[in-house]
C-alpha positions in Angstrom: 0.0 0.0 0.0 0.6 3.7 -0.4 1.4 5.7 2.4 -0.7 8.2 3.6 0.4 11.9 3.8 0.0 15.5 4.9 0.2 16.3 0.9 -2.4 13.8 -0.3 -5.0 11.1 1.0 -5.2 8.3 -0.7 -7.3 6.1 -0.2 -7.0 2.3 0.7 -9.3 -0.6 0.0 -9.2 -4.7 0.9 -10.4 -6.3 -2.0 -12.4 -9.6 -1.4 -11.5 -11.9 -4.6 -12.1 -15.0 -5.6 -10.6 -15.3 -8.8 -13.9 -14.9 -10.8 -14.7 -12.3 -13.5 -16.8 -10.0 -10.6 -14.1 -9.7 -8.2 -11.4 -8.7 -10.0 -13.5 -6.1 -12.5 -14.4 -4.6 -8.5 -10.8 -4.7 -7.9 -9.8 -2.9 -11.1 -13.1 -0.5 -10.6 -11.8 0.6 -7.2 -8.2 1.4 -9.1 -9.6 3.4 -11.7 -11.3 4.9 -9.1 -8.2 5.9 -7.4 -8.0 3.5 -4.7 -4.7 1.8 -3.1 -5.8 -1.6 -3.5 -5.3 -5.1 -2.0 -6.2 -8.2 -2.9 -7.6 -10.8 0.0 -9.3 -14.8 -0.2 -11.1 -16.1 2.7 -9.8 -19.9 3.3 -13.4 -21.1 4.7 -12.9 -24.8 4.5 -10.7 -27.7 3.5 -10.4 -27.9 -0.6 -11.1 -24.5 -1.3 -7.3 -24.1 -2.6 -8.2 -23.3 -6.0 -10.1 -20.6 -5.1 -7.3 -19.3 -3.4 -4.4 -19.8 -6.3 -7.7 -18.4 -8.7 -7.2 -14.9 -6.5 -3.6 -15.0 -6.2 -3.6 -14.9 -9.8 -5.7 -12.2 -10.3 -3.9 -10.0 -8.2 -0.7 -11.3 -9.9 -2.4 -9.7 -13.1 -3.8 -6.4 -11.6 0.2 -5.7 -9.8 -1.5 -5.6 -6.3 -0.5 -6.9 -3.2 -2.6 -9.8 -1.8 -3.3 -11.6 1.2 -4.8 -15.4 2.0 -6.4 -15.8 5.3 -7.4 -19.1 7.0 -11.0 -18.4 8.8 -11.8 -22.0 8.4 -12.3 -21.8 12.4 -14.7 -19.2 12.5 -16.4 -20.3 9.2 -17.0 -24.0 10.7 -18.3 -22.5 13.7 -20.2 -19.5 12.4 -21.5 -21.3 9.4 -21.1 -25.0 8.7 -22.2 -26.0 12.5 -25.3 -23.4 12.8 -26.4 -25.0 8.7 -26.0 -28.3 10.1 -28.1 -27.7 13.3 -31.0 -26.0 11.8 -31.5 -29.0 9.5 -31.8 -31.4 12.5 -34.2 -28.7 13.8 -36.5 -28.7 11.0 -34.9 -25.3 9.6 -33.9 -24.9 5.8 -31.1 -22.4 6.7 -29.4 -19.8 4.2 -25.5 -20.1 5.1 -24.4 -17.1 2.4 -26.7 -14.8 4.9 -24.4 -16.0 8.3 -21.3 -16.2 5.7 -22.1 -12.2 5.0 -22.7 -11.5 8.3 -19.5 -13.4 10.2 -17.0 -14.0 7.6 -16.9 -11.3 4.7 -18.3 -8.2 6.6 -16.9 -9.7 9.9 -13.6 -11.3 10.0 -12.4 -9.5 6.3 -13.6 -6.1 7.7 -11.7 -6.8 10.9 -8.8 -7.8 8.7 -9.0 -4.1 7.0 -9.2 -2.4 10.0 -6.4 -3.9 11.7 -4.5 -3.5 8.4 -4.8 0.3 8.2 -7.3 0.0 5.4 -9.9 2.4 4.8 -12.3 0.1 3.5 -13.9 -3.5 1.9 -14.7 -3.7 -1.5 -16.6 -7.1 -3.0 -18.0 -8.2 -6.2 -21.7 -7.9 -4.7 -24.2 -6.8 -6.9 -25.7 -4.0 -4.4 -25.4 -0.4 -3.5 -24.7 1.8 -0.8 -25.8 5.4 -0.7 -26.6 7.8 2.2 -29.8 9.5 3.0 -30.5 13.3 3.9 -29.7 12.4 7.3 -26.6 10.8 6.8 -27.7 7.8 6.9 -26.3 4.4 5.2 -28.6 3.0 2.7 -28.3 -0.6 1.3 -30.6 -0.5 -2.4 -30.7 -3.0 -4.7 -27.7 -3.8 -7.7 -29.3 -2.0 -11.0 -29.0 -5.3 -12.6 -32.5 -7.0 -10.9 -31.4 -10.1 -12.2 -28.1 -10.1 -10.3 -29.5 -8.0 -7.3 -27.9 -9.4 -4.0 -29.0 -7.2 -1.6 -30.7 -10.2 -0.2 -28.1 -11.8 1.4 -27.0 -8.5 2.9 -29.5 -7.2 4.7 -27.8 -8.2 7.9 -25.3 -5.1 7.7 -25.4 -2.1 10.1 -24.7 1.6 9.6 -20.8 0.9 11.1 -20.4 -1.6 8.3 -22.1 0.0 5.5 -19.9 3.0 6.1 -16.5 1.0 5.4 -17.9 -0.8 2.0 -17.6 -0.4 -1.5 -20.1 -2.2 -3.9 -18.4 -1.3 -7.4 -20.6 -3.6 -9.5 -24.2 -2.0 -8.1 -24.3 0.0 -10.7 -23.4 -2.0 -13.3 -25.1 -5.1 -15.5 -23.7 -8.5 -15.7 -22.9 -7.8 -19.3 -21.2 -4.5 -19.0 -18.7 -6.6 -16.5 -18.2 -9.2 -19.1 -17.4 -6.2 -21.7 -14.9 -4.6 -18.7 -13.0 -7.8 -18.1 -12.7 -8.6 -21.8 -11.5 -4.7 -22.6 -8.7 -5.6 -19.4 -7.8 -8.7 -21.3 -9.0 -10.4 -18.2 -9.4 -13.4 -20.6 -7.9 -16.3 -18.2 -10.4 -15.1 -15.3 -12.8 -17.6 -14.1 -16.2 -17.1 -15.4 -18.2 -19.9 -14.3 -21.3 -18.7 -11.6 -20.6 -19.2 -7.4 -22.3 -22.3 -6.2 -25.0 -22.0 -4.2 -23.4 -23.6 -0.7 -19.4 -23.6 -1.8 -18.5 -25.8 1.2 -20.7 -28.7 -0.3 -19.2 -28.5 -4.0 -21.2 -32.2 -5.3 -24.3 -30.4 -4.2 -25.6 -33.4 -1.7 -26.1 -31.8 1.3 -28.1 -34.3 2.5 -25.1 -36.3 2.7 -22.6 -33.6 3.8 -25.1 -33.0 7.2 -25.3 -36.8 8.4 -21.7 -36.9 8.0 -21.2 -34.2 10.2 -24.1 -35.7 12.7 -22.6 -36.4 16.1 -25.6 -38.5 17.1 -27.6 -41.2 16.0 -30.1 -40.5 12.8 -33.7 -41.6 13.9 -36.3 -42.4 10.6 -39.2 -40.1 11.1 -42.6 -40.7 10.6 -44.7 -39.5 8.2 -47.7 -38.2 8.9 -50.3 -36.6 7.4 -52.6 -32.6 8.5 -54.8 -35.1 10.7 -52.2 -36.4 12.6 -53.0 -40.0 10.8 -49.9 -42.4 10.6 -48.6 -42.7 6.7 -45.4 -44.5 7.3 -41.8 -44.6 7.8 -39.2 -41.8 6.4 -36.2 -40.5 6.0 -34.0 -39.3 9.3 -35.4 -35.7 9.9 -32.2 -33.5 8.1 -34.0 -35.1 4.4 -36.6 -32.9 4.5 -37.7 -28.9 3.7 -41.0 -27.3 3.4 -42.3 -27.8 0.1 -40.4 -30.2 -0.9 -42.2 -32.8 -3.5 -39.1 -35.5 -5.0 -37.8 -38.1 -2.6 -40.6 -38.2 0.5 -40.6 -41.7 -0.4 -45.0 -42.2 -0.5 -47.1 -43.7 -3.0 -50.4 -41.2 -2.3 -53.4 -40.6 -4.8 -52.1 -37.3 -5.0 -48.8 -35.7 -5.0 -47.2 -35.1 -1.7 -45.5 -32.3 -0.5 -43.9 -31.1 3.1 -45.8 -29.2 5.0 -43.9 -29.2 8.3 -41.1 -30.7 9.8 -41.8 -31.7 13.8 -38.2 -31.8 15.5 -39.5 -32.7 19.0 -41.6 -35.5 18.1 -39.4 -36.8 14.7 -42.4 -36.2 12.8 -42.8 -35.1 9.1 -46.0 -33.6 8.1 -47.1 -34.1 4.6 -50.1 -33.0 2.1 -51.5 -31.1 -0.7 -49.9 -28.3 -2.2 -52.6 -26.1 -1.5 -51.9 -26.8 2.6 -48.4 -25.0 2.0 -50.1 -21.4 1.7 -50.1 -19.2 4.3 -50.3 -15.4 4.9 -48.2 -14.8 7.9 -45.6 -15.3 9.6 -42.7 -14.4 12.8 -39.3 -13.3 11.9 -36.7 -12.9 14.6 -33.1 -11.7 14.6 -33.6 -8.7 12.8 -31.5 -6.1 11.8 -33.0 -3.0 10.4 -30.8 -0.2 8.2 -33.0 3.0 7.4 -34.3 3.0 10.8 -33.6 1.9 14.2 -36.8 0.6 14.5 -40.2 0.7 13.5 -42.5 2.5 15.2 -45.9 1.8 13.7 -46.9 -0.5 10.5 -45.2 0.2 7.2 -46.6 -1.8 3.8 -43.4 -3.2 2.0 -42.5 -5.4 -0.3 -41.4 -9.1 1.5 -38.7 -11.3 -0.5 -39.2 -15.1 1.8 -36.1 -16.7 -0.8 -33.8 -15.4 -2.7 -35.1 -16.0 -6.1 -38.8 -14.7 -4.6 -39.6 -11.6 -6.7 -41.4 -10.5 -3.3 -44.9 -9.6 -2.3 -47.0 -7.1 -1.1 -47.1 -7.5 2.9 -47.5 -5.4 6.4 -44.4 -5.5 8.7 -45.4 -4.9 12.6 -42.4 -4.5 14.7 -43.0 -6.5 17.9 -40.5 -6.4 19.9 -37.1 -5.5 20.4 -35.8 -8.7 18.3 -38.9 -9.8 16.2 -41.3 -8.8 13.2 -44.6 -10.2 12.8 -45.3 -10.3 8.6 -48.9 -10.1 6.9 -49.0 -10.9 3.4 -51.5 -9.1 1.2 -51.8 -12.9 0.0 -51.0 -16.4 1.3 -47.7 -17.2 -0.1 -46.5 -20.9 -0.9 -44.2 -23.1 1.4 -43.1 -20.0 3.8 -40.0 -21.5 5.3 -38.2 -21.9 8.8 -34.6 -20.7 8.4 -35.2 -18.7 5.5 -34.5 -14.8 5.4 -37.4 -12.3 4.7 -36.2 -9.6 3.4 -38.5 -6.3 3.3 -37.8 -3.9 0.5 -39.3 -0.3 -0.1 -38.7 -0.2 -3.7 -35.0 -0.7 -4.4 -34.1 0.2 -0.7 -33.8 -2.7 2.1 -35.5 -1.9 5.1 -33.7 -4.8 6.8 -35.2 -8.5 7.7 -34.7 -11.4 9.6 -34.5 -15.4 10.1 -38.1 -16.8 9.6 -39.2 -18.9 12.2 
């Protein structure tokens, strides 16, 4: 890095990179912008090496400096435990949300911080502005179908005010059309996986390797309470879920609950899965510190949910209670809701 002086400021940003096309167009953003940059890959888990040669490499090419830090201790025990728990508690858990939350904007940020950095810059399809107040906003990436404001909602005003979001303004194509101007033509282009730690995809597998107890069959039950047979261990199952329940029914089966306490799995129609309200807890709100009366919003319950008209009542100091103009399908324990005002997140929780 640059030093600072009395003559000029310059300054200094951490640059989370992965080695794919999004992270290193940030990076080179942030330059043109006049930022001191360095480069910086997270080592979350065992086999996540080439990631980390992938970044070296792309600093290499941009002539920055560049760091590899090993959180795998704080990523097992921020992340990989809590996923593996809430499935053996009948939640379907979101692990980029806790990721966000205790490894990127937590550990990297403390990273910066100690470093002397000024700020964090990622690849993340979001942006940050400030209100008349001056207070951090976190709206939407102009490209809606690369938005990822989702799986930040968890960040606070502290946060927000030491990140950079280069790509929020930006489309997916425009990037493509940076990196191949850069002659970025050896950069990884290929899309993040959904849960990087469990790179074949079979989670189901991944969580009852990881189980320190015994897995118990469940039984499957149907809305009555009536007795339908014996299932899967508990972690096999999610709300809504149709393939692999394992019944032969006159009609097609889907999860409607998941009963930790008894080991029971409730099952039935698809039109059982719709409901119009709903609890969130472990909230984190960004315009405001909280909300003092009712406020219609827009409610995202998944990540790829375009989101639907709903009243948020703030009900205490740690929870939201959520009524949808409309029941919506397979509302989901674990999940985040996200509530949006347009492009701007209000903030969310964990549904439960």
């Amino acid at each position: 890095m640059r030093a600072k002086d009395s003559q000029s400021v310059i300054n200094t940003a951490l640059i989370a990179m992965s080695g794919g096309i999004d992270s290193t167009v940030a990076a080179r953003l942030m330059m043109c912008d006049g930022f001191d940059c360095t480069g910086a890959v997270m080592r979350l888990f065992d086999g996540g090496d080439k990631t980390a040669a992938d970044a070296q490499s792309a600093a290499n090419l941009l002539g920055i400096p560049f760091y590899a830090f090993d959180f795998t201790e704080c990523f097992s025990g921020s992340v990989i435990e809590p996923f593996v728990n809430d499935y053996f508690e009948g939640r379907t858990p979101n692990p980029c949300v806790r990721c966000n939350k205790h490894l990127k904007f937590g550990c990297l940020l403390d990273k910066a911080h100690e470093l002397g950095i000024d700020y964090l810059a990622t690849g993340h399809y979001a942006r940050v502005e400030r209100d008349a107040s001056g207070r951090y906003l976190l709206k939407k990436g102009v490209d809606q179908a690369k938005d990822q404001s989702y799986v930040l909602y968890t960040l606070t005003q502290k946060q927000l005010g030491r990140i950079k979001f280069p790509l929020g303004g930006s489309t997916k194509s425009r990037v493509r059309e940076i990196a191949l101007s850069e002659g970025f033509k050896n950069i990884n282009n290929s899309e993040s996986q959904d849960i990087c730690f469990i790179p074949d995809g079979d989670y189901t597998a991944f969580i009852r390797n990881r189980s320190e107890a015994p897995l118990r069959n469940v039984r499957l039950v149907d809305a009555d309470g009536n007795d339908l047979g014996e299932g899967k261990d508990i972690s096999s199952y999610t709300v809504g879920q149709r393939r692999g329940i394992g019944l032969a029914l006159p009609h097609p089966a889907y999860v409607l609950e998941i009963r930790p306490d008894d080991n029971k799995v409730v099952v039935g129609k698809s039109e059982l899965l719709y409901s119009g309200a709903f609890t969130a807890t472990d909230i984190n709100l960004i315009p405001v510190d909280r909300l003092d009366s009712p406020i219609r919003v827009c409610v995202k319950i998944r990540y790829s949910d375009p989101g639907h008209q709903a009243i948020v009542h703030q009900t205490g100091v740690d929870t939201l209670h959520i009524e949808f103009d409309e029941p919506q399908r397979a509302i989901t324990g674990g999940q985040a809701a996200v509530i949006y005002d347009c492009d701007t997140v209000i903030g969310g929780g964990t549904i439960i």
